[in-house]
C-alpha positions in Angstrom: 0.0 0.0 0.0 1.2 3.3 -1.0 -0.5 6.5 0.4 0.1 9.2 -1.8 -0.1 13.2 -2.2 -0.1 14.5 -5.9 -0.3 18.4 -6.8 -1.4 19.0 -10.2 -0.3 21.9 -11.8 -1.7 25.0 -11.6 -5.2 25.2 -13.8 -5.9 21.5 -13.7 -8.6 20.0 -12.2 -7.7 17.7 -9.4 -10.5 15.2 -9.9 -10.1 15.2 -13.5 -6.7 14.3 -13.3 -7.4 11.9 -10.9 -10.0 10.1 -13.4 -7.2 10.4 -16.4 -4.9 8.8 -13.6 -6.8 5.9 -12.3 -7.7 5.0 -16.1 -3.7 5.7 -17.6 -1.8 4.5 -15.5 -2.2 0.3 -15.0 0.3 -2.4 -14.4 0.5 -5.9 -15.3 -2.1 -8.3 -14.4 0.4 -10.1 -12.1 1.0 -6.7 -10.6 -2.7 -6.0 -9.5 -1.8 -2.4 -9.3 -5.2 -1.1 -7.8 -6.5 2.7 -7.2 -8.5 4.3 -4.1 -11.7 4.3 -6.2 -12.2 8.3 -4.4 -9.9 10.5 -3.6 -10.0 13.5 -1.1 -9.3 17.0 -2.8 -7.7 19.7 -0.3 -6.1 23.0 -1.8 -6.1 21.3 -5.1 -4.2 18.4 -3.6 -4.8 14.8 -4.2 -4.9 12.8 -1.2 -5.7 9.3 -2.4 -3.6 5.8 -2.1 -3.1 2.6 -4.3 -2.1 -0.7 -4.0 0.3 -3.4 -5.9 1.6 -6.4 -5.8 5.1 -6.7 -3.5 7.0 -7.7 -6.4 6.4 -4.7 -8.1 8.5 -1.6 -8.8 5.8 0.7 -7.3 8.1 3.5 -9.0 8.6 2.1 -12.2 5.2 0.9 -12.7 3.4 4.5 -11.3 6.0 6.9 -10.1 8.0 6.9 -13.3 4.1 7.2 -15.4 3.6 10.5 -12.9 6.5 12.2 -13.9 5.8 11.8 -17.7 2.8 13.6 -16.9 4.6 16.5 -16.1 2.3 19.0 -18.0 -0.5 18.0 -15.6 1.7 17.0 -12.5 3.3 19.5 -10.9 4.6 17.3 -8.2 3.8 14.1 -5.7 4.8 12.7 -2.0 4.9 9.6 -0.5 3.4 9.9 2.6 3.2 5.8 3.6 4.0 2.7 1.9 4.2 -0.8 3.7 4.3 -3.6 2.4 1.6 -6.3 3.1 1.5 -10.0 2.9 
């Protein structure tokens, strides 16, 4: 589990982005990479949190996709992660 905070950039919608999110940015089957199907919105912050599979690059298969998104995402924070079996 990976609890998350991501700022979009100024003049994007933060639930928007969280839609375009949730339906862009997938993993593997064997991954199970899985999104908080709400998210809370505070000062145009994303609050929200996902989970995936322990044997997955949790950076590779999301944070990597966030940071190509750079017109939209002007910035994210970990705020947990643990790891669950």
């Amino acid at each position: 589990m990976v609890v998350i905070i991501i700022t979009p950039v100024a003049g994007v919608d933060a639930l928007t982005l969280y839609d375009k999110i949730k339906a862009e940015i997938k993993s593997t089957e064997e991954y199970g990479l899985e999104w908080q199907e709400t998210c809370k919105v505070d000062e145009n912050k994303i609050f929200t949190s996902f989970t995936i599979g322990e044997l997955a690059d949790f950076h590779e298969e999301v944070m990597d996709w966030l940071e190509m998104m750079e017109d939209e995402v002007a910035k994210t924070h970990i705020t947990f992660q643990a790891v669950m079996e």
